[in-house]
PDB file of N, CA, C and O in Angstrom:
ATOM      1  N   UNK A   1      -2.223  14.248  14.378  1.00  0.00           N
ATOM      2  CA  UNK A   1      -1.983  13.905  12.980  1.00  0.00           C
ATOM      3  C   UNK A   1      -3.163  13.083  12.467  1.00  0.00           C
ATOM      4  O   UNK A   1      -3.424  11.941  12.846  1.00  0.00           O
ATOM      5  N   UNK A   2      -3.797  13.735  11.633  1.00  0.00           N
ATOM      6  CA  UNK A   2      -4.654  12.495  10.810  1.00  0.00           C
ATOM      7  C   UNK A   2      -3.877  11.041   9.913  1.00  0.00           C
ATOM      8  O   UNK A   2      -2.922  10.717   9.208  1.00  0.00           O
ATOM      9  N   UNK A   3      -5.426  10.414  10.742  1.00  0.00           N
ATOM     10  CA  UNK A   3      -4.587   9.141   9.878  1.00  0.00           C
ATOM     11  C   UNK A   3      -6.046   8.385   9.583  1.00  0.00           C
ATOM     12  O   UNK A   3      -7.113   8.719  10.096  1.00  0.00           O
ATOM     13  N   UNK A   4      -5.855   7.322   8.665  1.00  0.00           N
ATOM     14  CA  UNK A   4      -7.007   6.330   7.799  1.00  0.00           C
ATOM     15  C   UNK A   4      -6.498   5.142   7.485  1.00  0.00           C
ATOM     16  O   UNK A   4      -5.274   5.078   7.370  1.00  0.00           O
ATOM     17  N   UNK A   5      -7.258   4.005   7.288  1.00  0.00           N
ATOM     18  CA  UNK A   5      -6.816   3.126   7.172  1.00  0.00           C
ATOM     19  C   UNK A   5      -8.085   2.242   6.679  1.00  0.00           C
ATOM     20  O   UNK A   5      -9.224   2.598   6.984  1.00  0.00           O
ATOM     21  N   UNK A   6      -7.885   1.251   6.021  1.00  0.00           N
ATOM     22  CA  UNK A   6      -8.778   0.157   5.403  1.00  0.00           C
ATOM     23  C   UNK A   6      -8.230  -1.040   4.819  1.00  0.00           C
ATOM     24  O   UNK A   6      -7.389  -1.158   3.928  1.00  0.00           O
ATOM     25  N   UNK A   7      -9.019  -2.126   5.652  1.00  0.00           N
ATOM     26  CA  UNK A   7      -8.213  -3.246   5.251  1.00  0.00           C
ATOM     27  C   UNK A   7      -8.849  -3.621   3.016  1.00  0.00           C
ATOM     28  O   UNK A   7     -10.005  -3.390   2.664  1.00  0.00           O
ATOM     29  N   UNK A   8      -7.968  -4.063   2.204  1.00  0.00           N
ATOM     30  CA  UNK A   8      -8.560  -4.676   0.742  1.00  0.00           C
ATOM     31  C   UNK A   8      -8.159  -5.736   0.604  1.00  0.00           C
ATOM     32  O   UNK A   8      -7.432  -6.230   1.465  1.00  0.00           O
ATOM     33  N   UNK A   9      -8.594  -6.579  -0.801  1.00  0.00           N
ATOM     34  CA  UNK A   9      -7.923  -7.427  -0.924  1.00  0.00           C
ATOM     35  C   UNK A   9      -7.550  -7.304  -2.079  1.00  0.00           C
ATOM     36  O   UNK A   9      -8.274  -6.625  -2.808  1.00  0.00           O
ATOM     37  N   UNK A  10      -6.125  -7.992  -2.743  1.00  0.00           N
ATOM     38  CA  UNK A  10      -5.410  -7.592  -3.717  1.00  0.00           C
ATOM     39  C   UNK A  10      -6.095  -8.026  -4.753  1.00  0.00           C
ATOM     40  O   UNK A  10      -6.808  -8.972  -4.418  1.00  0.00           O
ATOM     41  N   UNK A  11      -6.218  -7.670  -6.181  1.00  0.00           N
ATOM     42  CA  UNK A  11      -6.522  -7.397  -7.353  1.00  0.00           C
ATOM     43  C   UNK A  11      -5.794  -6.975  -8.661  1.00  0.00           C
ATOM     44  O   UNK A  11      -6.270  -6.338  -9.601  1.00  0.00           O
ATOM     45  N   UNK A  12      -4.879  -7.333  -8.558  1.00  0.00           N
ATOM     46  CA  UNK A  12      -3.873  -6.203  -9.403  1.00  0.00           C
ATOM     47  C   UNK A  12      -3.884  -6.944 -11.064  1.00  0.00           C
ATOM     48  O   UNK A  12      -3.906  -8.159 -10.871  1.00  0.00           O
ATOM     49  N   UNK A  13      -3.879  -6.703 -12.342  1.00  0.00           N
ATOM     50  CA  UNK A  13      -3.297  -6.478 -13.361  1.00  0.00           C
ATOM     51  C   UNK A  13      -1.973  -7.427 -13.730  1.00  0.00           C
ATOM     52  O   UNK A  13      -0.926  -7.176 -13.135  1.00  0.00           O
ATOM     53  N   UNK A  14      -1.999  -8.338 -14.547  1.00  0.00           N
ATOM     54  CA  UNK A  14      -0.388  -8.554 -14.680  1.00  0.00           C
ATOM     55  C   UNK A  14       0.624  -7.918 -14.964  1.00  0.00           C
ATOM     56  O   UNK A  14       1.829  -8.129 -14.832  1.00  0.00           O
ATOM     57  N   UNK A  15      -0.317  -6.661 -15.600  1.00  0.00           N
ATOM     58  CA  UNK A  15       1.109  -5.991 -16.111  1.00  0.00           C
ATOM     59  C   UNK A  15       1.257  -4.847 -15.241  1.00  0.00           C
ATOM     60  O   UNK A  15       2.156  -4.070 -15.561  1.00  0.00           O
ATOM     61  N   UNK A  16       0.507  -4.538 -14.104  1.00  0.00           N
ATOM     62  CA  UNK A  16       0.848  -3.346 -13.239  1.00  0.00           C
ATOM     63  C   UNK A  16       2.141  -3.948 -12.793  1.00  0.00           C
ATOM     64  O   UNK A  16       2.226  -5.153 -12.555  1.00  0.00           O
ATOM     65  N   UNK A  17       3.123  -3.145 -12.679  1.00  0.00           N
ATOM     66  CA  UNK A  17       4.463  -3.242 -11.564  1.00  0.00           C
ATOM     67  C   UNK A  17       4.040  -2.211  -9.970  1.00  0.00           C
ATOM     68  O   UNK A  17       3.060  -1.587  -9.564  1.00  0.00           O
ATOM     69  N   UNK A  18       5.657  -2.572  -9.393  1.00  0.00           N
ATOM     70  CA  UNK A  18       5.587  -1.855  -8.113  1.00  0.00           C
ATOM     71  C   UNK A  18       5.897  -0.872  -8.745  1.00  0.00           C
ATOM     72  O   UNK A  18       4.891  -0.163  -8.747  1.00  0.00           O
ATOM     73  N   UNK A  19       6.861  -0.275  -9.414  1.00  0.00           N
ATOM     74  CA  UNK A  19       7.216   0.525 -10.228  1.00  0.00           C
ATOM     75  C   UNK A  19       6.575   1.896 -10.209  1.00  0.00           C
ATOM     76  O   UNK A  19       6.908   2.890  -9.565  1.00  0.00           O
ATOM     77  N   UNK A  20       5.434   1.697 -11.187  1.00  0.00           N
ATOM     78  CA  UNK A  20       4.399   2.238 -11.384  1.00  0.00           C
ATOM     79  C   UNK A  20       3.514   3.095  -9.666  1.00  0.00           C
ATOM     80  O   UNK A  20       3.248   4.292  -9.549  1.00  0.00           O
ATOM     81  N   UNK A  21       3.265   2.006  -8.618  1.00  0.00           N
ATOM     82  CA  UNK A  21       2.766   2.132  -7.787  1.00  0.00           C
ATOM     83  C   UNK A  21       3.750   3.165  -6.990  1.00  0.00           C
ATOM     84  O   UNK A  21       3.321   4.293  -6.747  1.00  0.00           O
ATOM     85  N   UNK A  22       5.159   2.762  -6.553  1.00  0.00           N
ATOM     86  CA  UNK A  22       5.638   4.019  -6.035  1.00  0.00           C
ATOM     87  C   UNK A  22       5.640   4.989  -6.654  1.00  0.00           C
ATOM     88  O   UNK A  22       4.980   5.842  -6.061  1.00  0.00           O
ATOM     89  N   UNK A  23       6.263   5.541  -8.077  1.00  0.00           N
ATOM     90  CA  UNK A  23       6.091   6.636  -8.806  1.00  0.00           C
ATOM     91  C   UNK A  23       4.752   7.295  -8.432  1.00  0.00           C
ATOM     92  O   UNK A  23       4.761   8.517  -8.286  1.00  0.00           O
ATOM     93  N   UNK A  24       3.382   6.490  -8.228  1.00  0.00           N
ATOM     94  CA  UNK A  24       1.959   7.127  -8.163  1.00  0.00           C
ATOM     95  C   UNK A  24       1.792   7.859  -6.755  1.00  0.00           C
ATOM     96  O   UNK A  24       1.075   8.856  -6.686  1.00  0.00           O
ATOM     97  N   UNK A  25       2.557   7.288  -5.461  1.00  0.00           N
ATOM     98  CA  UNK A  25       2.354   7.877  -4.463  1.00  0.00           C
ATOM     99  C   UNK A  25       3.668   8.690  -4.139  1.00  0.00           C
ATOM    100  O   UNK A  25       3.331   9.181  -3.062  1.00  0.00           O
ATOM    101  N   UNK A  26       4.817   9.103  -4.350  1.00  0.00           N
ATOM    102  CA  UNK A  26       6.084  10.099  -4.306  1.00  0.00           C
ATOM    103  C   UNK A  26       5.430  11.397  -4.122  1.00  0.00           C
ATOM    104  O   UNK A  26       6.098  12.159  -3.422  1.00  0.00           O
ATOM    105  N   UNK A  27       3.953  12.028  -4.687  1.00  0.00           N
ATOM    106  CA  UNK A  27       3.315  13.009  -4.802  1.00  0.00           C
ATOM    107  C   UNK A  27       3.008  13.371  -3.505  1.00  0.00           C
ATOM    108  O   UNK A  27       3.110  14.538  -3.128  1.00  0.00           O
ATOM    109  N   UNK A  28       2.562  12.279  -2.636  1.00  0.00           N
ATOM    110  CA  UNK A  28       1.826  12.183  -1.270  1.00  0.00           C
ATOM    111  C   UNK A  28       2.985  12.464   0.196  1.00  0.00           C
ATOM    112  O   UNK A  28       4.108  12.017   0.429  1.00  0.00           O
ATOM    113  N   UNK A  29       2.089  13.399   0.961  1.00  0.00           N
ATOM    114  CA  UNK A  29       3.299  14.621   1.762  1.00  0.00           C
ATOM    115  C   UNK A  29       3.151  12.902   3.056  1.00  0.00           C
ATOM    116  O   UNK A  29       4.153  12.501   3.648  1.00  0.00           O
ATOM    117  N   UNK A  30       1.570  12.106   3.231  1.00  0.00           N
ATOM    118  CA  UNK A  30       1.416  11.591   4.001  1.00  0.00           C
ATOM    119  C   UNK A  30       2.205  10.136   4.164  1.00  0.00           C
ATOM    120  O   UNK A  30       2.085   9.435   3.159  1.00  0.00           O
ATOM    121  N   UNK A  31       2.878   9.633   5.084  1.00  0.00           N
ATOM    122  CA  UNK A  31       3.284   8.191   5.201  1.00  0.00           C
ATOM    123  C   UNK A  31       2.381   7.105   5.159  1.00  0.00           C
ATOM    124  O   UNK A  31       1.357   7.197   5.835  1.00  0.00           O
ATOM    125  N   UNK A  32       2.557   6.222   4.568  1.00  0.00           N
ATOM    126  CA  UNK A  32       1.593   5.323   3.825  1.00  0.00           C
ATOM    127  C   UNK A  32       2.473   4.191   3.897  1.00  0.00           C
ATOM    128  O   UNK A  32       3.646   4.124   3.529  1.00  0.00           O
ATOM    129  N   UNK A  33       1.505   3.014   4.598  1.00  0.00           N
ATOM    130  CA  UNK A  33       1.971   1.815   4.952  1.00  0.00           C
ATOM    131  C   UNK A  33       0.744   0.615   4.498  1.00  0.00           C
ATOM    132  O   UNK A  33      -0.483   0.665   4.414  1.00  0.00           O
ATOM    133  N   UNK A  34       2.042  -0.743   4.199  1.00  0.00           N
ATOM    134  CA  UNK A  34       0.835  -1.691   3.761  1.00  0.00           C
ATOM    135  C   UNK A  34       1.547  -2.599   5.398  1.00  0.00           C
ATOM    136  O   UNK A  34       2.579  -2.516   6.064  1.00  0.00           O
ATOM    137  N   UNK A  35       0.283  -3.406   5.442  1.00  0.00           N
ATOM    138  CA  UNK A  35       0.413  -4.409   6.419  1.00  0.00           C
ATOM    139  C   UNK A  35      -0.261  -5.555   6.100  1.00  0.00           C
ATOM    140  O   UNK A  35      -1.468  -5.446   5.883  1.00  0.00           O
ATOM    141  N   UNK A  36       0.336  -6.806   6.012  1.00  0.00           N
ATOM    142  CA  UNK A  36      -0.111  -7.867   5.242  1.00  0.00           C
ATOM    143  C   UNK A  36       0.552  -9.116   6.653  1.00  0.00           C
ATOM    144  O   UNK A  36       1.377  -8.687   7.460  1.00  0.00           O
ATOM    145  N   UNK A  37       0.183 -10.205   6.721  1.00  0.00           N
ATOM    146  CA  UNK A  37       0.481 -11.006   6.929  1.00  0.00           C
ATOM    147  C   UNK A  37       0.754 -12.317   6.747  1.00  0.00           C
ATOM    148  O   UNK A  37      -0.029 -13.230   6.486  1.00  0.00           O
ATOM    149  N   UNK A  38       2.246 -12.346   6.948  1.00  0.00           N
ATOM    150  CA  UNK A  38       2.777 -13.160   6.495  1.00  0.00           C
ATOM    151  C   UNK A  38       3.870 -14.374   6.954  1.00  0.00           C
ATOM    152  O   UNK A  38       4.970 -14.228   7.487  1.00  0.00           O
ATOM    153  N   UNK A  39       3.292 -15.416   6.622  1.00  0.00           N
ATOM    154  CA  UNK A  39       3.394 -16.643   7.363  1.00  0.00           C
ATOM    155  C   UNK A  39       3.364 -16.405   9.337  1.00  0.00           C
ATOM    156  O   UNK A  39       4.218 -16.645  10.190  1.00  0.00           O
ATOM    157  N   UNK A  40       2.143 -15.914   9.410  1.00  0.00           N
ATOM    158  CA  UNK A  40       1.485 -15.971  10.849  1.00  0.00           C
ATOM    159  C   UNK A  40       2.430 -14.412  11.185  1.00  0.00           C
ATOM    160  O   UNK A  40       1.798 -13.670  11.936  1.00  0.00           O
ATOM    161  N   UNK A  41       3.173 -14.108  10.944  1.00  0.00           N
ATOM    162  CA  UNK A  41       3.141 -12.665  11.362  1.00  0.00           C
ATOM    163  C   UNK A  41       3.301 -11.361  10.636  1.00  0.00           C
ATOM    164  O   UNK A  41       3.878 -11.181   9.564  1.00  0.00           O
ATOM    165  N   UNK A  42       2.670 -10.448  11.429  1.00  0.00           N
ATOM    166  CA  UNK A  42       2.081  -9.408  10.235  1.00  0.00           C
ATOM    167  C   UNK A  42       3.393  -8.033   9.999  1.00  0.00           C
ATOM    168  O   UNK A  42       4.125  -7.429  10.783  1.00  0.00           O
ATOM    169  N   UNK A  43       3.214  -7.993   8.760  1.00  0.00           N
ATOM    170  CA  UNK A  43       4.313  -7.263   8.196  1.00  0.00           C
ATOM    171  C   UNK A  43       4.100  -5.920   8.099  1.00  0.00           C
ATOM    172  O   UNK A  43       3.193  -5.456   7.408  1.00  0.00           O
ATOM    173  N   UNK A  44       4.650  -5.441   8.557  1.00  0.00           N
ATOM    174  CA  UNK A  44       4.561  -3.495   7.848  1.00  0.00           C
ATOM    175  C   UNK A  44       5.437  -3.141   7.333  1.00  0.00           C
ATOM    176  O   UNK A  44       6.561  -3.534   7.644  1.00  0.00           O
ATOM    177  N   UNK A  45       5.222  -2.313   6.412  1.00  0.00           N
ATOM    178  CA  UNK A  45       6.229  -1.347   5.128  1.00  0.00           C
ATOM    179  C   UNK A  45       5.449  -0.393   5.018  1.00  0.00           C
ATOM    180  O   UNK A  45       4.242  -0.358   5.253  1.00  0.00           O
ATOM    181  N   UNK A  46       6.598   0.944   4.407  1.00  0.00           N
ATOM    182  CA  UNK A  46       6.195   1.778   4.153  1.00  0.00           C
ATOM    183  C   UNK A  46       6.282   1.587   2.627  1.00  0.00           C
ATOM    184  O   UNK A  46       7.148   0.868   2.127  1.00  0.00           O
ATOM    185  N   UNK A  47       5.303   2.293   1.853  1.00  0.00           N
ATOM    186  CA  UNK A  47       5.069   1.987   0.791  1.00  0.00           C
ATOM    187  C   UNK A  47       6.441   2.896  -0.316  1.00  0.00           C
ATOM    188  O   UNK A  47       6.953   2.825  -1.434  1.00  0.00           O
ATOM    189  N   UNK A  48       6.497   3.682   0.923  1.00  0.00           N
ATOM    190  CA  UNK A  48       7.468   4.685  -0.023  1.00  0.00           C
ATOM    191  C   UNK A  48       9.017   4.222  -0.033  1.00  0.00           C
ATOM    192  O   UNK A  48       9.976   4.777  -0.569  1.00  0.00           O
ATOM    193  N   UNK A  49       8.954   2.870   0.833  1.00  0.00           N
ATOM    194  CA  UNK A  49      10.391   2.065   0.581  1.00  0.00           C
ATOM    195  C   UNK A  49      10.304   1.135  -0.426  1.00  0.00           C
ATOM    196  O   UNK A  49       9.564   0.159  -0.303  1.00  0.00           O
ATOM    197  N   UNK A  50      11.045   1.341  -1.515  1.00  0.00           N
ATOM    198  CA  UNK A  50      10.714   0.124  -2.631  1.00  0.00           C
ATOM    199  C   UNK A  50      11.490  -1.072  -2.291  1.00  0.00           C
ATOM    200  O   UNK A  50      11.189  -2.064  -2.955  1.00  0.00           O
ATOM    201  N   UNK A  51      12.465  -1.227  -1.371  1.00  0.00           N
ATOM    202  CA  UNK A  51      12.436  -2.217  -1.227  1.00  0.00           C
ATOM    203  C   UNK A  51      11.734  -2.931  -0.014  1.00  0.00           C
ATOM    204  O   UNK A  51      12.070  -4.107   0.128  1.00  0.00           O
ATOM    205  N   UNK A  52      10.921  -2.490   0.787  1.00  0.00           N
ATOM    206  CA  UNK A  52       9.811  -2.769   1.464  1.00  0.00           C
ATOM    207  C   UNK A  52       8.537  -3.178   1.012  1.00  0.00           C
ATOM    208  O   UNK A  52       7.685  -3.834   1.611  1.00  0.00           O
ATOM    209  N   UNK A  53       8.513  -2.493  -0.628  1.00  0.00           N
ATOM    210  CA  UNK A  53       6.884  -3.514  -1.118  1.00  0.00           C
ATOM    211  C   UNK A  53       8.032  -4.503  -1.841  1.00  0.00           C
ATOM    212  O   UNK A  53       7.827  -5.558  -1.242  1.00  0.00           O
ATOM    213  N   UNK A  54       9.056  -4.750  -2.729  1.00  0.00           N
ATOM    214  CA  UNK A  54       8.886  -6.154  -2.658  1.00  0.00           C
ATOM    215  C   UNK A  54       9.318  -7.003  -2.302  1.00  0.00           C
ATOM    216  O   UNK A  54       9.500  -8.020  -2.972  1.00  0.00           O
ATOM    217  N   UNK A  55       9.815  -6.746  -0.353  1.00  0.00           N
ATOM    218  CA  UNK A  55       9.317  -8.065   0.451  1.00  0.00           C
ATOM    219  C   UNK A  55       8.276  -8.746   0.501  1.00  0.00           C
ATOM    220  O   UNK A  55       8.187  -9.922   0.851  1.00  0.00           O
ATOM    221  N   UNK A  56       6.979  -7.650  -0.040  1.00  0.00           N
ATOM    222  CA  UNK A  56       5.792  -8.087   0.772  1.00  0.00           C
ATOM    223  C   UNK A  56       5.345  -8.978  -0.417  1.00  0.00           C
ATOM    224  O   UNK A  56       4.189  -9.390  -0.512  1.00  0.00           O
ATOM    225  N   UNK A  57       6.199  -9.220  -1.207  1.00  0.00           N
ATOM    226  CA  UNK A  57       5.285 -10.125  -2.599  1.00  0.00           C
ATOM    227  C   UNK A  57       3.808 -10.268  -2.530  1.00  0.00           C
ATOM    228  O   UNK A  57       3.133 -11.153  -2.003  1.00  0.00           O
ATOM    229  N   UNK A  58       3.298  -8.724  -3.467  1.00  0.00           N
ATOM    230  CA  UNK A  58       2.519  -8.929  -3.338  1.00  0.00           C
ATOM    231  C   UNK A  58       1.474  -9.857  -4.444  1.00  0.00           C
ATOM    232  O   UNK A  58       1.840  -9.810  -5.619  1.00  0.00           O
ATOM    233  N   UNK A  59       0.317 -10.616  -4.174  1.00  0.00           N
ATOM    234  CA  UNK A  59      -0.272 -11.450  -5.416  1.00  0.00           C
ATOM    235  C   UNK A  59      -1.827 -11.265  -4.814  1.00  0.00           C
ATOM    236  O   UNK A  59      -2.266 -11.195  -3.667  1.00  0.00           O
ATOM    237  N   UNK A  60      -2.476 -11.218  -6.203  1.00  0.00           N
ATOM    238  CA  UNK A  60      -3.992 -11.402  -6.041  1.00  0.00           C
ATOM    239  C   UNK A  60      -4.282 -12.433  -5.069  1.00  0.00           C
ATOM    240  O   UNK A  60      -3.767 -13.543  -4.939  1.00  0.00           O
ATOM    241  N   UNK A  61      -5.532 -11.664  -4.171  1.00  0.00           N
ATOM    242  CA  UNK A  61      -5.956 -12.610  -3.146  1.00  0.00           C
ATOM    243  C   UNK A  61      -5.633 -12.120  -1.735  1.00  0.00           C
ATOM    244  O   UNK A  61      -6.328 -12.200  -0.722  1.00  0.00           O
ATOM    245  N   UNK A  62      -4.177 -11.490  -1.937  1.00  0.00           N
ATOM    246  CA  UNK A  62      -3.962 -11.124  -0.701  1.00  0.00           C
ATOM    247  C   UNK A  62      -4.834 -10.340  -0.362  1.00  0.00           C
ATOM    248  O   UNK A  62      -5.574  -9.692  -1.101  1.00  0.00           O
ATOM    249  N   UNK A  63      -4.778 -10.362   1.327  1.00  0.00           N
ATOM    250  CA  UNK A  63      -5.479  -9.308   2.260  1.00  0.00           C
ATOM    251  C   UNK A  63      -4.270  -8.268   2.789  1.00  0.00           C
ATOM    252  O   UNK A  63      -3.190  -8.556   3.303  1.00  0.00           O
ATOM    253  N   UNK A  64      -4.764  -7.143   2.522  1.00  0.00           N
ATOM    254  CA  UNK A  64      -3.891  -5.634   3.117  1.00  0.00           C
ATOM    255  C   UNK A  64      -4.585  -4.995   3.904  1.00  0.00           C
ATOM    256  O   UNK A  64      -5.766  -4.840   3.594  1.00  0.00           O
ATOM    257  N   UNK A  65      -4.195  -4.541   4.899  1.00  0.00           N
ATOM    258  CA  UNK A  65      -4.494  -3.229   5.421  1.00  0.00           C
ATOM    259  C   UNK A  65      -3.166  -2.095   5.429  1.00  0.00           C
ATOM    260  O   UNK A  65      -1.971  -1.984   5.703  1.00  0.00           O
ATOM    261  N   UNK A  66      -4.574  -1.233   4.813  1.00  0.00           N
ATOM    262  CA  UNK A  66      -3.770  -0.102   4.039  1.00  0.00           C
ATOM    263  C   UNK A  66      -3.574   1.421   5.109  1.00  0.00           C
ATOM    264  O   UNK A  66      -4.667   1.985   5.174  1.00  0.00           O
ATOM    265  N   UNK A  67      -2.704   2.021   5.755  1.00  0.00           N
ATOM    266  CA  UNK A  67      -2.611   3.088   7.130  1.00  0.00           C
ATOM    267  C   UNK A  67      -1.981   4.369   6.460  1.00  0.00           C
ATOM    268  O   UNK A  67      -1.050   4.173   5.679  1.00  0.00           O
ATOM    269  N   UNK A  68      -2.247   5.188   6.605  1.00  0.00           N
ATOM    270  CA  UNK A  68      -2.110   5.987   5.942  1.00  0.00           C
ATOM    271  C   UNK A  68      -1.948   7.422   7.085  1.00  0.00           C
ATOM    272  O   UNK A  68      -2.870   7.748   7.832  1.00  0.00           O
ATOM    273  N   UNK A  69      -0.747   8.081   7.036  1.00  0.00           N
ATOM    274  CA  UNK A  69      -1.018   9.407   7.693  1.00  0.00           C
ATOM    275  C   UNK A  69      -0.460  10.360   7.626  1.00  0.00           C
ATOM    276  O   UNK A  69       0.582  10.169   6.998  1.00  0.00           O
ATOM    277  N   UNK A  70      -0.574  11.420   7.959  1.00  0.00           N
ATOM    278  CA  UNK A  70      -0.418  12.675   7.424  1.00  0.00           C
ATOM    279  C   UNK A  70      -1.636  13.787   6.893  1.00  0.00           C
ATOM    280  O   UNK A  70      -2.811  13.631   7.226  1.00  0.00           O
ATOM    281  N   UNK A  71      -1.196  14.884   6.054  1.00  0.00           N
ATOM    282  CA  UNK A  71      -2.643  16.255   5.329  1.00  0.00           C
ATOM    283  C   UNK A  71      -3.060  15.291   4.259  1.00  0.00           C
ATOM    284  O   UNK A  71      -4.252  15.142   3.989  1.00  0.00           O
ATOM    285  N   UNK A  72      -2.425  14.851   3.849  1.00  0.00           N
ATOM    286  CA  UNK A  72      -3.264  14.447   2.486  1.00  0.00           C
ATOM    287  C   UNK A  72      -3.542  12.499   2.618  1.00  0.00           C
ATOM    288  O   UNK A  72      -3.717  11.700   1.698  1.00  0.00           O
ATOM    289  N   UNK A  73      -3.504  12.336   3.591  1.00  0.00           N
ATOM    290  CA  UNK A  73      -3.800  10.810   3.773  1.00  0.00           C
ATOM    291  C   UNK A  73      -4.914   9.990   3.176  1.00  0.00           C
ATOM    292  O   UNK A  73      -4.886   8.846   2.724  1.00  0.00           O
ATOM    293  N   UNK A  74      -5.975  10.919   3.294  1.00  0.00           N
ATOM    294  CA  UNK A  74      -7.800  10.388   2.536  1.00  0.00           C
ATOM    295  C   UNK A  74      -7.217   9.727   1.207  1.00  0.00           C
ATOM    296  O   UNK A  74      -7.345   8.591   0.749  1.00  0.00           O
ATOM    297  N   UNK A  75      -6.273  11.274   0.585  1.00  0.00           N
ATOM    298  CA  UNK A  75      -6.427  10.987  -1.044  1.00  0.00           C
ATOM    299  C   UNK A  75      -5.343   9.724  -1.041  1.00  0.00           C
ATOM    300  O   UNK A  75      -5.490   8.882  -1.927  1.00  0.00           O
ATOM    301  N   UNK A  76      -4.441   9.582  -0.242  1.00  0.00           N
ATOM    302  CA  UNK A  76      -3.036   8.721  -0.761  1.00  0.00           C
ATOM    303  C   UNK A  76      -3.727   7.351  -0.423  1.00  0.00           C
ATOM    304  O   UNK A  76      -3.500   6.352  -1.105  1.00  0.00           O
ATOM    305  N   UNK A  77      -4.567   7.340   0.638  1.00  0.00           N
ATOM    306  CA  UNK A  77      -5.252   5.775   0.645  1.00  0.00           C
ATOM    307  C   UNK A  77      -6.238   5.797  -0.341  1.00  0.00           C
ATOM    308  O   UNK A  77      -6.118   4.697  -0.881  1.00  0.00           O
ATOM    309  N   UNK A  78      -7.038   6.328  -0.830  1.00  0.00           N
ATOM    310  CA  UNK A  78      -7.884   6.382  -1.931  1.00  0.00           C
ATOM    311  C   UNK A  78      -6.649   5.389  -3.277  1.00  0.00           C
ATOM    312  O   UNK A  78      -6.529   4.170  -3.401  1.00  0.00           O
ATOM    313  N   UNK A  79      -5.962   6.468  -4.036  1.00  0.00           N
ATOM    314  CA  UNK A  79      -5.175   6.105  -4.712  1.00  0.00           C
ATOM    315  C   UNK A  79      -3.906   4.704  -4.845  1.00  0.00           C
ATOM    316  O   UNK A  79      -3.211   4.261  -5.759  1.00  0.00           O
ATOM    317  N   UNK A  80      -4.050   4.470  -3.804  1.00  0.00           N
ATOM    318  CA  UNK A  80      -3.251   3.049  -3.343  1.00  0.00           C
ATOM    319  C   UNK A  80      -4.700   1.618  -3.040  1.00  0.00           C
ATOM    320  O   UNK A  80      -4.701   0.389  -2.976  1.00  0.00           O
ATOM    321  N   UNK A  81      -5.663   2.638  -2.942  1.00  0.00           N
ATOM    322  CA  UNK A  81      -6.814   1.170  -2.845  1.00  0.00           C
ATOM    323  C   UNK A  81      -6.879   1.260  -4.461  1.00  0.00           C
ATOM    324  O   UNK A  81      -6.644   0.221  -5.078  1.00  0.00           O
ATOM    325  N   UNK A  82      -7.169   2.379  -5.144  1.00  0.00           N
ATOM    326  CA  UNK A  82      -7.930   2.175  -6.627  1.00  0.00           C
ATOM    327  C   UNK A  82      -6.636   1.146  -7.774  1.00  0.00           C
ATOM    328  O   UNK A  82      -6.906   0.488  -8.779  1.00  0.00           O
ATOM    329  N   UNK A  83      -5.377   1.354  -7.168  1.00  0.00           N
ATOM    330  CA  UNK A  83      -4.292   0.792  -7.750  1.00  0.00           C
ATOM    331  C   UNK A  83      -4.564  -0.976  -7.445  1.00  0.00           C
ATOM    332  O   UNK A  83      -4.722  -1.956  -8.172  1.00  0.00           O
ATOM    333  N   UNK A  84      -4.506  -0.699  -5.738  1.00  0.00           N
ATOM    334  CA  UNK A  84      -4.300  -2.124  -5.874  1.00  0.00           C
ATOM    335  C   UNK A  84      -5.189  -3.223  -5.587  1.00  0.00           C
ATOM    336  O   UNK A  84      -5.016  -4.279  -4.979  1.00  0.00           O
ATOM    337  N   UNK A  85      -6.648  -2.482  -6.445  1.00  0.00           N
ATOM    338  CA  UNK A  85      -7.733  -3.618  -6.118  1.00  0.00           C
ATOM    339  C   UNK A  85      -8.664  -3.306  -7.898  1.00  0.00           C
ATOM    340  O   UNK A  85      -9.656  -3.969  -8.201  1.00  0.00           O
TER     341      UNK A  85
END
């Protein structure tokens, strides 16, 4: 199975929601996970659980690494970095 991954750091918009962000990846056949850490241990979600991104509260500044896998993984991490940086 292909897979990709890259750590970013958050950037987001005040007015972007999670909202928005799951609706953008539902398209994507590949599983797509954020991993952040938090208070000394590191968290994974799948992005496609909404209530899994907002445990991860996310806020500018944070550091993510973004995993991504599946056929179309390149584009679904592409599109989840351009969102959330």
């Amino acid at each position: 199975m292909e897979q990709v991954s890259e750590s970013i750091t958050v950037n987001i918009d005040e007015t972007q929601t999670i909202i928005e962000l799951s609706n953008k990846i539902q398209r994507y056949d590949s599983e797509i996970y954020l991993v952040k850490n938090v208070e000394g241990s590191m968290v994974e979600v799948n992005l496609k659980s909404f209530l899994g991104l907002i445990n991860l509260r996310l806020k500018n500044g944070d550091r993510l690494l973004i995993r991504c896998e599946g056929r179309d993984c390149a584009e679904a991490l592409e599109e989840v970095k351009q969102w959330l940086t």
